[in-house]
Structures are given as C-alpha cells and as structure tokens.
C-alpha positions in Angstrom: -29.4 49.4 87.5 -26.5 47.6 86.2 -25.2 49.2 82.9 -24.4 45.7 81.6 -28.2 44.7 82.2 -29.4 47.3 80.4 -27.1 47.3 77.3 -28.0 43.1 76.9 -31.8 43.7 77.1 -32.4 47.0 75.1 -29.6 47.5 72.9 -31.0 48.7 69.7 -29.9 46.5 66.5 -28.6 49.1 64.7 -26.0 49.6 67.7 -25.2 45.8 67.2 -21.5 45.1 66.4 -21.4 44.5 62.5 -21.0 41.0 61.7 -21.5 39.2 65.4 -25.1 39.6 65.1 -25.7 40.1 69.0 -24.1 37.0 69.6 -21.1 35.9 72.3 -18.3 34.2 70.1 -18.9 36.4 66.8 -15.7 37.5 64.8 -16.0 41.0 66.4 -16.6 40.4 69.7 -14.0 41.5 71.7 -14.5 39.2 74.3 -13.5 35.9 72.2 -9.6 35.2 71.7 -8.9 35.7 67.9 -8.2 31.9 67.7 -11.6 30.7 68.8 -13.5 33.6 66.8 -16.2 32.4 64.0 -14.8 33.1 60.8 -17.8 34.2 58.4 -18.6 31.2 55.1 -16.6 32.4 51.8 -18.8 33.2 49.1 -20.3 30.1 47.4 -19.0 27.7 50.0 -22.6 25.7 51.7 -22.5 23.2 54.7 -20.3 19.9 54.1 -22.0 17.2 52.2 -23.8 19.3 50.0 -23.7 18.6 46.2 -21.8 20.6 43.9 -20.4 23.1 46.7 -17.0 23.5 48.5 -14.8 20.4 48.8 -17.0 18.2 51.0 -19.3 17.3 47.8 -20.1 13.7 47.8 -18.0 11.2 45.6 -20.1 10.4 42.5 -22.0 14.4 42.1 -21.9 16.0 38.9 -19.4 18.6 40.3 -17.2 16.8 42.2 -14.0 16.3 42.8 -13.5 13.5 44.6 -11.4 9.6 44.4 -14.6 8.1 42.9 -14.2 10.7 39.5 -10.7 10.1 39.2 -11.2 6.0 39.2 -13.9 6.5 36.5 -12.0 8.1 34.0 -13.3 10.3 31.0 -16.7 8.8 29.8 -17.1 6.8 26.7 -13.0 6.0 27.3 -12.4 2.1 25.8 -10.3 -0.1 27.2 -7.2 -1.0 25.3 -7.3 -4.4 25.7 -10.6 -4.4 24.5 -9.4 -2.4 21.5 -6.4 -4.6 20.6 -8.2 -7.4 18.7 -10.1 -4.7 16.6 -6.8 -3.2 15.8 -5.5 -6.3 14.9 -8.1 -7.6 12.5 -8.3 -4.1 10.6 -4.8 -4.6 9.6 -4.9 -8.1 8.9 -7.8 -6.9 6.5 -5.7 -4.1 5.0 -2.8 -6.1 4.6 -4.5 -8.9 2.5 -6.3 -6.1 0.4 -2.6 -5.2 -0.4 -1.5 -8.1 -0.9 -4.2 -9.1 -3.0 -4.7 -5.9 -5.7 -1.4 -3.5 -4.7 2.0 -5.2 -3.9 3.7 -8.4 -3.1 7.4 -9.1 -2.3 9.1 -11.7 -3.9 12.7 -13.0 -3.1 15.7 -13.8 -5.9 16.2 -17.3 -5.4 19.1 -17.7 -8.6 21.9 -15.6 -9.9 20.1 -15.5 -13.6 19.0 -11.7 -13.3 22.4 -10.9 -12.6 23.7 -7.9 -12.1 20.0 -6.5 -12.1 19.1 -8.1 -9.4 20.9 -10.5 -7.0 20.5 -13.5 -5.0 18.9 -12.7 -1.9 17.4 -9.4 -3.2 13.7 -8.4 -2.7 11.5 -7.0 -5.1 8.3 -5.4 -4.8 5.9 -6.6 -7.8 3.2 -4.2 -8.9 -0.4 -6.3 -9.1 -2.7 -3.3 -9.7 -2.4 -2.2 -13.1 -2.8 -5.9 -14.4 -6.2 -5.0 -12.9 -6.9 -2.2 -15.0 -6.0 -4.4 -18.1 -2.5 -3.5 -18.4 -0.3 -6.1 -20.2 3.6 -7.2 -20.0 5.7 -4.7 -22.5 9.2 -5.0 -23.8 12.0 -4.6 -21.6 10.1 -5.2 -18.1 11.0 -6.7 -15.4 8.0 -9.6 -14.7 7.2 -12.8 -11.6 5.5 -15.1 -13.7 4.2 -18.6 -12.5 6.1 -21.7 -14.0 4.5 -22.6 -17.2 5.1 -26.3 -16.8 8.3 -28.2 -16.2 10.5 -25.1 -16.3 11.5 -25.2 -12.1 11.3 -29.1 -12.3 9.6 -31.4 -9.4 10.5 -30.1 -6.0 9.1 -31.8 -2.8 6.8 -30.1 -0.9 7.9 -27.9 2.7 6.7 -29.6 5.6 7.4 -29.0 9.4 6.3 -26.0 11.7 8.1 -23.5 10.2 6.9 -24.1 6.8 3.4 -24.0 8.2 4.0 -21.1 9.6 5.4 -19.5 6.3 2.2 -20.6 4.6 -0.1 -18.8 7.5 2.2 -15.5 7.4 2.1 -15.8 3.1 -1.7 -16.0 3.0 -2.0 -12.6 4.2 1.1 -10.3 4.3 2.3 -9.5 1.2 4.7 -12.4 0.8 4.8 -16.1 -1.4 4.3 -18.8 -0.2 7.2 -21.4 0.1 5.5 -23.9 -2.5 4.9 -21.2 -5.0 6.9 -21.6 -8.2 7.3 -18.3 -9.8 10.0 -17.0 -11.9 10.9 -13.8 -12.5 12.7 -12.7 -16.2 12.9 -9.3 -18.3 10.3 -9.9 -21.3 12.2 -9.6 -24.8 8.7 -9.8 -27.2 5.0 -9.6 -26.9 2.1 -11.6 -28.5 2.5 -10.9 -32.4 6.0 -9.6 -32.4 9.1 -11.6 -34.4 12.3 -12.4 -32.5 15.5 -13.8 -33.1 18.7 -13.9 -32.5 21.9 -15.4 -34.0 25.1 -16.8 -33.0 27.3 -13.6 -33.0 24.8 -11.5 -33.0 21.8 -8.6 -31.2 18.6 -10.0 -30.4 16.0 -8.4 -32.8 12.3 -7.8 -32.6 10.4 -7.7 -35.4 13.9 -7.1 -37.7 15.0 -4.2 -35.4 18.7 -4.9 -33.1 17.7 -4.3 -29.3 20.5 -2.6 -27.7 21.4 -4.6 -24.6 24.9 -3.4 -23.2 23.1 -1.4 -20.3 21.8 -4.8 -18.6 23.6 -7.9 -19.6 25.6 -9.9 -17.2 29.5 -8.6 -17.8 31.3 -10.5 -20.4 27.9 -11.9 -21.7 26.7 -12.5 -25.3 23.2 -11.7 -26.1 22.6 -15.9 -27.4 25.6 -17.4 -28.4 24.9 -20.4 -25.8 21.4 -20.6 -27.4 20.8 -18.7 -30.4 17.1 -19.2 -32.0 14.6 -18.0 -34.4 13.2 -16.4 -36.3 10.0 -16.9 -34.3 6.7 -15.4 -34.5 5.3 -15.0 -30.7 1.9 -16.3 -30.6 -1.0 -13.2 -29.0 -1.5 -13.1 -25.6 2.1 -14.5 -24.9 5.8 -13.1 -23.9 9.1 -14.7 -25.0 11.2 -13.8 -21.5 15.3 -14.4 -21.3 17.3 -13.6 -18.0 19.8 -10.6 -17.6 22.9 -13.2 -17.2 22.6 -15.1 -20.6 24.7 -17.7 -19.9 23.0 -18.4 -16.7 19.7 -18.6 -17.2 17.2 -21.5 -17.9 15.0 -18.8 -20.5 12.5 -19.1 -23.0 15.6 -20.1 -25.4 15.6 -23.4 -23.4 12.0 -24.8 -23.6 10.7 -24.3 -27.2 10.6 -28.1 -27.3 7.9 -27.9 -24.6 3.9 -27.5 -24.9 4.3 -23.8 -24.5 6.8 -23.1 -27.5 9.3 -21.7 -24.6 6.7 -18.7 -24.1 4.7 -17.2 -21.6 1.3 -16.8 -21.2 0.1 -13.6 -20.0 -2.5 -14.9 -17.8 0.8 -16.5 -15.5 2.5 -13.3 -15.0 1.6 -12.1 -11.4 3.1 -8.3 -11.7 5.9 -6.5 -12.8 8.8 -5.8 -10.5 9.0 -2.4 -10.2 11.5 -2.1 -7.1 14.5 -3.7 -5.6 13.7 -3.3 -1.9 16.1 -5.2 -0.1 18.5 -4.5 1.2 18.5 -1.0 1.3 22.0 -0.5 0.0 20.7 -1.6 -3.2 17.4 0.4 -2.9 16.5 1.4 -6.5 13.9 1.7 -9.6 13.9 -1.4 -12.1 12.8 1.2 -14.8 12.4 -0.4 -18.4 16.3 0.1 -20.5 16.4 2.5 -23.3 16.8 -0.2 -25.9 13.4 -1.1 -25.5 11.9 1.8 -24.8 12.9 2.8 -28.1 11.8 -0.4 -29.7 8.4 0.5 -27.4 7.9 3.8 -28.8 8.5 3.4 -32.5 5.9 0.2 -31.7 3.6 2.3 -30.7 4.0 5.3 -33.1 3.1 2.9 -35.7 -0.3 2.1 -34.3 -1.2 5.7 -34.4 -0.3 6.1 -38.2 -2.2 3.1 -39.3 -5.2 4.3 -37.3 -5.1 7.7 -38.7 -4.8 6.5 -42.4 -8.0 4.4 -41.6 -10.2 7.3 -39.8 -8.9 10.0 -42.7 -10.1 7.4 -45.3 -13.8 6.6 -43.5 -14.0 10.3 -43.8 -13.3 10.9 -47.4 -15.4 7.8 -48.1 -18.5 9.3 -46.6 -19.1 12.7 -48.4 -18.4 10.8 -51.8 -21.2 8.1 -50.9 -23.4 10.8 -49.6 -22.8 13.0 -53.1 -23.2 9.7 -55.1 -26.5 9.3 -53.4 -28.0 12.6 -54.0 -27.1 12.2 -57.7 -28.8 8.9 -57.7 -32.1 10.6 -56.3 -31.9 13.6 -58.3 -31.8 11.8 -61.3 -34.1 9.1 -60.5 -37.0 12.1 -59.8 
C-alpha cells in the first residue's frame, strides 16, 4: 500500500499540520508557493460588506468610514449661508438698542467749541444716565436739539445718498442728516443766577467761574455779549460755546420764546468723548472751575437738609413731653 494513500485517509487530526486544517493550499503546507498561500483573517476583520468591520463596511453604517460620511459632515452642522441673515439681524438689533439707551456719535459741524473740540471731530454722547434721571450739570459738555430758530431754516437733504444716510441713522449709532442738534458747555442750571459783565468772569449765583482752562485763545469770557443778571428758570440750562466770540449761544437769543435757555427735555446726552480722529482721542471731563462751583453747590444742599432733620428731631421729644404733661395733669 502506497504510503501517500494511507497518510490522506487515516491521518489522525491531532497529526494535522497546525493551521492548514487538512487542507491543500493552507499557510503551512509545504506544497503551496509562499505567494499563493492562505493568509489566516486578522483579529476583528469579517467578510467584505459587513457592517461595522474591516474597511469594506458599507457607505452610510454607523462605523464607517467611507465618501458617503465625509460628504455628510458633523451632524446638527448649519449651513453658513443659512446662518448669515440671523447674524445679521442680531446685530442690527444690538446696534439700535445702543443707539437707542447707550451711545450715539455726533459730528462738529462749526468752529464754536473751539479748541475743545474741532470741526470735523466726533464725539460719543452718553444717553443712558438721562435714563436713570440724571440731569445736565455745570461745566458739561451737552447735544441738545435746537430750541427754535437757533440753526435757522435749512432745506431738506434729498437724493440717494441722503436716503441712504437716513436708513444707516435709524439704526447705527449715528444722526440723521436733517437733525438739528447743537452741542455747547452748560454755564447754569434751573434756579441758578448768571451773569456776566463787560470786562469781566462769568458768575453763578455771585461766585467768578474760572474759565482760562477752556476758552478759545485770546477770548473774553462776554465782552461781545455781556448779559444779566438772570435768574434761570427750573428744568432749564443757560449753554455758551468754548470760543466766545464765535458762537451763536444762549447770550444771543434771550429775545426769543425760550429766554436764550435750554430746556432739559431737548438735551440728547452729554458728550463724554472725542473719538475721532484718534490723534485727538480724549476725555471731555467737566473743568475744575465748575467742579468747584458743583461741589460747594452741592455741599450746601447737605447742610440745609441737616439743619431740617436735626430740628424734626428736637421738635418731637418736646411735643411728646408737652403731651404727657397735658395728660398727666388733665387725670
């Protein structure tokens, strides 16, 4: 008998070459070329097609890998063109809000702030604390609206740019070309007395306002216009431009309706900043003669209160004694 008979038909399987399972063509059979051997599957790796398993997993499988994942992109991902008009209209939004209650620029149409502020200049104008029920106070830096007659008839803008102005003005922080505002320092508030004579300081409520800091160079305080005395009426500002002699004031309209004064309810914010150009980038901060003249003001307000509330209190043990002795002798 053939050995090669008997070794194919009663080979026992633990005599079996490890790995080839019996088989012609397995990895150890010594009778297959190395390059047409059957490698044995890596660990994990399953049949082609299968999902999840070895890189034949089907476009579109949970664990795949494939051109169709890539072209999805990561889930929930927007679009930016579909995110583009929500952009814009949140910022349209936030820009009116600030607009509205924060800040608003304003541009220096004259030369009768001078050298405070200058033509061309732009300010920023605080509207928020007029919200809180803040007022104007001596020495600031105010946009009011025209009270009547003080900017004169000027015709109306017209063409495309001027409509555009208007669109751009009703929500970015920036007037409109028809709006007539002015913008002065405020010299005296509702109740206070000013004056001021040929020669002479401006004075509020009989107090000299030191003015050297601010004035226009070679400037008087009034001597084009000298006025007063005048009492302001409450709820009203008398306002006079840094350059004197160039400046179309209060001094110049107290033949008017108004007296030549302000009301409060016109003043749109106090200018708090130049902010243009940035070579002149600075604070518009209120000058130490009225600060001075603010703070003795206010000092005095105190004192008068304090007299009134230590006098309510000695007033009301002597009533309460005078009662008891009342009682006591009426029992």
């Amino acid at each position: 008998m053939a050995v090669g008979a008997r070794s194919g038909a009663n080979e026992d399987p633990e005599d079996r070459p490890e790995g080839s399972d019996g088989l012609p063509g397995g990895a150890d059979d010594p009778g297959v070329p190395p390059s047409r051997r059957e490698r044995p599957p890596e660990p994990g790796a399953g049949p082609p097609g299968e999902p999840g398993e070895g890189p034949g997993a089907r476009d579109g499988d949970e664990a795949g890998t494939g051109e169709g994942d890539r072209r999805k992109g990561p889930p929930g991902q927007r679009s930016f063109w579909k995110e583009l008009p929500i952009l814009i209209g949140i910022a349209l939004v936030l820009a009116l809000l600030i607009k509205t209650f924060l800040l608003e620029a304003f541009s220096i149409p004259s030369d009768s702030m001078q050298n405070t502020l200058q033509r061309g200049d732009r300010v920023l104008v605080d509207k928020l604390t007029p919200w809180f029920g803040a007022t104007p106070e001596r020495g600031e830096v105010v946009v009011f609206r025209d009270p009547g007659g003080w900017l004169g008839e000027s015709p109306e803008s017209s063409g495309p740019w001027a409509t555009v102005q208007k669109g751009i003005s009703y929500v970015l922080p920036f007037p409109s070309p028809d709006d007539k505002n002015l913008i002065k320092r405020v010299i005296a508030v509702g109740g206070d007395t000013v004056a001021c004579e040929q020669g002479g300081p401006v004075t509020v409520n009989g107090e000299p306002v030191d003015e050297t800091d601010f004035i226009y160079p070679g400037n008087t305080p009034c001597d084009d216009r000298p006025f007063g005395p005048l009492e302001v009426p409450e709820g009203r500002l008398w306002v006079m431009g840094d350059h004197r002699q160039g400046s179309l004031d209060s001094r110049y309209h107290m033949d008017g309706p108004t007296g030549g004064t302000v009301s409060e309810d016109e003043v749109v914010g106090r200018a708090i900043v130049v902010a243009w150009p940035l070579g002149r980038w600075s604070f518009l901060p209120v000058p130490d003669g009225y600060e001075e003249l603010n703070a003795s003001s206010s000092a005095a307000l105190p004192v008068t209160a304090l007299s009134g509330a230590l006098g309510a209190a000695g007033a009301v043990p002597l009533v309460m004694w005078h009662r008891r002795r009342r009682t006591s002798h009426g029992g």
